[in-house]
N, C-alpha and C positions, 0 to 999 in steps of 0.2 A: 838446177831444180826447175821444175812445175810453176811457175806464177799463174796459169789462167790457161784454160782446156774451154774450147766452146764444140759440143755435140748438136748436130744435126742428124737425124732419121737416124743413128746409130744405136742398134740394138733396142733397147725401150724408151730410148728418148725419144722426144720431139724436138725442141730447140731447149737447149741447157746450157746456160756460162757458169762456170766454177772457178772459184779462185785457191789460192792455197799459198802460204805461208812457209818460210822456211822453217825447221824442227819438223816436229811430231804434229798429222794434222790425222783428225779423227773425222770417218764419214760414218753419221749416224742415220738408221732411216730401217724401219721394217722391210721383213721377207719380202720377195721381187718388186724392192723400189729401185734397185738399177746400183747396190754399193758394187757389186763385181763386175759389172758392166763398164762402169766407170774407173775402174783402176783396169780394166783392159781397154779401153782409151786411152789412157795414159800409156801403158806397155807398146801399143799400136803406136803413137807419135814419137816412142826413144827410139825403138826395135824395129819399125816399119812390119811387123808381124805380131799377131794374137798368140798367147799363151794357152790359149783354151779350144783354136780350131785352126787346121789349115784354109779351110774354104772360108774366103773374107765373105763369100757372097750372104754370110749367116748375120756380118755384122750390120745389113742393111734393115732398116726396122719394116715390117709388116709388107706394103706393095709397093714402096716406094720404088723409085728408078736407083738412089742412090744413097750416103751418107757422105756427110762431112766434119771431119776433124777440123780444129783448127789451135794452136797452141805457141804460150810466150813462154819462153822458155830462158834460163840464163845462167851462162858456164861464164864467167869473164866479162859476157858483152851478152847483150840480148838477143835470142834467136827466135825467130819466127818458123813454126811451120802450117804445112796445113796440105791436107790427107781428102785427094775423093773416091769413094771407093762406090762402084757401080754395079748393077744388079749383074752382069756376065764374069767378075769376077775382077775386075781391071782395077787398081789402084792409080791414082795419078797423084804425083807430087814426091816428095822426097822420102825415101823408106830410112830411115832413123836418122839420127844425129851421132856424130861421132865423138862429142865432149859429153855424154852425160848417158848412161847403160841406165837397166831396168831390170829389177830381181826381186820377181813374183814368189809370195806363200801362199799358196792355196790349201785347202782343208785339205785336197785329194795326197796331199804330200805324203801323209803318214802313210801310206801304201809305199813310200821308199824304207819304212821300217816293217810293215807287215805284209805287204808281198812278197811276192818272188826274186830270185837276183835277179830275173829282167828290167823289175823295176828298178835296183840299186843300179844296177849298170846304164839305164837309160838315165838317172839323174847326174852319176859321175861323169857322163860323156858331155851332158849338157852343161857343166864344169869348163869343161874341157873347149866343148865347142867354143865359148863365149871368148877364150882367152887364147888358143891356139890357132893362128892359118894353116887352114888346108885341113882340117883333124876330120871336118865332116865331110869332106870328101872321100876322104882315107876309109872314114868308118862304110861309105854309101861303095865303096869300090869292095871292100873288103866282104860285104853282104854281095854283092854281086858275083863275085869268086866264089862264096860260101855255096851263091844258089844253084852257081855252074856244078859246082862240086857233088853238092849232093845227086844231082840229075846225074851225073856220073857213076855216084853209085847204085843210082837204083838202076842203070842202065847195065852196069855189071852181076849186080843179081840177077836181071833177066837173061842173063846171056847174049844180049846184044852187043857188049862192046868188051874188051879185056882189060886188065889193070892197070894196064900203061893208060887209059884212058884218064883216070883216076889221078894219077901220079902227075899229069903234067896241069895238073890243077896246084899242086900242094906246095912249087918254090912260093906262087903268087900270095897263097894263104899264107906263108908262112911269113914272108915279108913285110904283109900288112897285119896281119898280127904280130907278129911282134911290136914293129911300132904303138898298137894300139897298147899292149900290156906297157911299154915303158909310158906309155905319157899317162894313163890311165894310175900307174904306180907313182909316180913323180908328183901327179896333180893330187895324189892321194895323201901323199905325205906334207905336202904342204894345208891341206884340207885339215888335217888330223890337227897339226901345230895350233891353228885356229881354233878348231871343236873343241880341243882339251881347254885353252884359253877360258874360253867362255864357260867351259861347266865349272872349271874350276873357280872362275869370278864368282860364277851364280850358286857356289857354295854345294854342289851337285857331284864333283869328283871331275877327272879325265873320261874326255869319248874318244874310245879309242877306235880306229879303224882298223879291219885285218882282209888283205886281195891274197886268195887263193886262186891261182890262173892253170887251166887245164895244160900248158903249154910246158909243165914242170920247171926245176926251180934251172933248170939252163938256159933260159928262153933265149938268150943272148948268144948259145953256142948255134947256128946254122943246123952243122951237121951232128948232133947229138939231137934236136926238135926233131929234125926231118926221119931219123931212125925211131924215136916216140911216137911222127904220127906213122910209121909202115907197120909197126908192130898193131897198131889197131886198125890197120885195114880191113882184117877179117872182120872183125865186129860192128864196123861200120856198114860195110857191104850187107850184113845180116841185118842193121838197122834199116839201112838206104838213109843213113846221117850224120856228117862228118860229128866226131863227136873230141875234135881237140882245135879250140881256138878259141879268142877272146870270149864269144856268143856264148861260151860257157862256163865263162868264170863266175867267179862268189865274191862278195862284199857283204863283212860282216861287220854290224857297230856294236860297241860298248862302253856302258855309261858303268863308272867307277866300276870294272871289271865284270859287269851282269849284262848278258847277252840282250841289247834291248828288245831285239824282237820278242823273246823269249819271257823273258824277267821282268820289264820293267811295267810300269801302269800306264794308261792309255796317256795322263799329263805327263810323264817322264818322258813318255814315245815322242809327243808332242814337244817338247821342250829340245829333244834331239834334233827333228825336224827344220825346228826355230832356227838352231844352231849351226845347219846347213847352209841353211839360205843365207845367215851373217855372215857365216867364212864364205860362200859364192863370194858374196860381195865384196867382202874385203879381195879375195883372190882379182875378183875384175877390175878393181881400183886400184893395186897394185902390180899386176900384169898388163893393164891396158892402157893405165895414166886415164882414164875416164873416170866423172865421177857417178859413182851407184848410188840410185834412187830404188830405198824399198818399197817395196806395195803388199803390205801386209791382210790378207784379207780374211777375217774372222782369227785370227791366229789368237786370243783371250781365251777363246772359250776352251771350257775343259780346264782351263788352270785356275788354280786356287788362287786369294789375295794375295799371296807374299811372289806367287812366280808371274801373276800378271804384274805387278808392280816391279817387278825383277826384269820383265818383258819391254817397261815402259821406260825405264831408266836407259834402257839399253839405247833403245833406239831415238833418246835423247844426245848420245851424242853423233850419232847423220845429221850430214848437213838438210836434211829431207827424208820425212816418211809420211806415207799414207798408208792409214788403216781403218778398217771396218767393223763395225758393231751396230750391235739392234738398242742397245740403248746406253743412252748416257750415265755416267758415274763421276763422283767424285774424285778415281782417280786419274781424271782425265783433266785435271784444274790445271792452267798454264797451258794446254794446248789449244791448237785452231781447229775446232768442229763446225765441219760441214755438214748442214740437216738435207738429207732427202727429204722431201714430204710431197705432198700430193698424191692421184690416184696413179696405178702401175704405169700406165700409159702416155703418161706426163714427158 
């Protein structure tokens, strides 16, 4: 856990010590007083990378040269770290810790229930990455073959190159896709085990999950895949876009058998989301033997008394959570709240 975060120039702070409690700690404080800011400080000292940008150069506050992290941390024995991150983009000091993960909820999440499968598929991979070696290279090689691939066939519609051109693309696709559908199917079903737990605690039903993979249901046979993808070669070539491989698979949920996307109310959607991010957790504490700190950020709102209290209970029993709101409540009695105050630029 988190005992004490101290923020230099880092995003709207100026100089800021924080402390924090083990349970449930609430950060209280109006619109851009820095509550997200600050729980991506913390994600920045587990993960040694932000949840919200690749480019650190954004974590630097206004014209500074630099920022500095600095954070007590304790898995066992007390850890020290501490984080400088410079206007060229350089980070110096140690990029996370290995006794103790970080598993953000941010408002933008619900977009894993009302967007597209891009987005399902980018939160199940991040799943995935956190607990598998090697998954996100597999996935960065696999885009890379995709993008050879496609040039191939738009190269074949132009008449510049013939089919064999095409074709000595498709063992590599199909090798790393596959892999991606088993571990993506496997991390899925253990996901689900979890999701259903929890709606069904919270009195809500089973969330079911269901992967439909463009790769059909043999993805396992070699050479039954590789005859699936020849038969749409034509159509591909008419596309100029490979159109069989993980990049186009579906991930669909459902809460007590109603398609959430579809069916459910914006707090249900929400309630799903929640649901996500506690099986993350659990998945990375028992696949990685680290222990997961949540960083709950706004994740009340939208829900009514009985599922914010339903919400609150939950993450009573983590050895650590932080979460965010613009104002205090009653049923926040027994936790450690932290006030933001001051002007934004504090």
């Amino acid at each position: 856990m988190i005992r004490q975060i101290r923020l230099n120039n880092f995003r709207n702070y100026n100089n800021r010590k924080i402390e924090f409690r083990p349970g449930v700690n609430i950060i209280i404080g109006d619109n851009g007083r820095g509550k997200t800011n600050l729980l991506e400080a913390c994600f920045f000292l587990l993960q040694g990378r932000s949840m919200r940008t690749a480019d650190v150069r954004e974590l630097v506050r206004g014209d500074e040269e630099e920022a500095v992290l600095e954070g007590v941390l304790y898995k066992d024995r007390e850890i020290k770290i501490r984080n400088v991150i410079n206007r060229e983009g350089e980070v110096k000091g140690r990029k996370g810790v290995k006794e103790i993960s970080a598993v953000s909820f941010q408002p933008d999440d619900i977009w894993m229930v009302k967007g597209g499968p891009e987005e399902r598929r980018k939160y199940l991979d991040e799943v995935i990455g956190e607990t598998k070696t090697g998954y996100r290279e597999i996935l960065r090689e696999y885009q890379r073959t995709l993008k050879q691939r496609n040039e191939a066939l738009k190269a074949v519609r132009k008449g510049i190159k013939d089919r064999g051109y095409i074709r000595n693309w498709n063992p590599l696709l199909y090798r790393n896709g596959r892999t991606i559908v088993e571990e993506r199917t496997e991390t899925l079903r253990t996901l689900r085990g979890e999701m259903t737990g929890l709606g069904e605690k919270w009195g809500k039903g089973s969330i079911e999950t269901r992967y439909y993979t463009s790769m059909g249901d043999n993805v396992g046979d070699e050479e039954k895949t590789m005859e699936r993808i020849i038969k749409m070669e034509d159509a591909e070539i008419r596309r100029g876009a490979s159109l069989i491989g993980p990049h186009r698979d579906e991930l669909l949920l459902f809460l007590a058998g109603r398609n959430v996307r579809r069916e459910c109310s914006q707090g249900e959607q929400k309630l799903v989301t929640i649901a996500w991010r506690l099986a993350q957790a659990k998945i990375v504490q028992g696949g990685t033997g680290r222990q997961a700190m949540l960083l709950m950020d706004d994740c009340l709102s939208e829900l009514d008394e009985a599922n914010r209290r339903t919400i609150l209970r939950e993450l009573e029993e983590w050895e650590q959570s932080l979460l965010t709101t613009t104002d205090d409540s009653a049923e926040f009695e027994g936790t450690n709240r932290v006030w933001l105050e001051g002007k934004r630029d504090e």
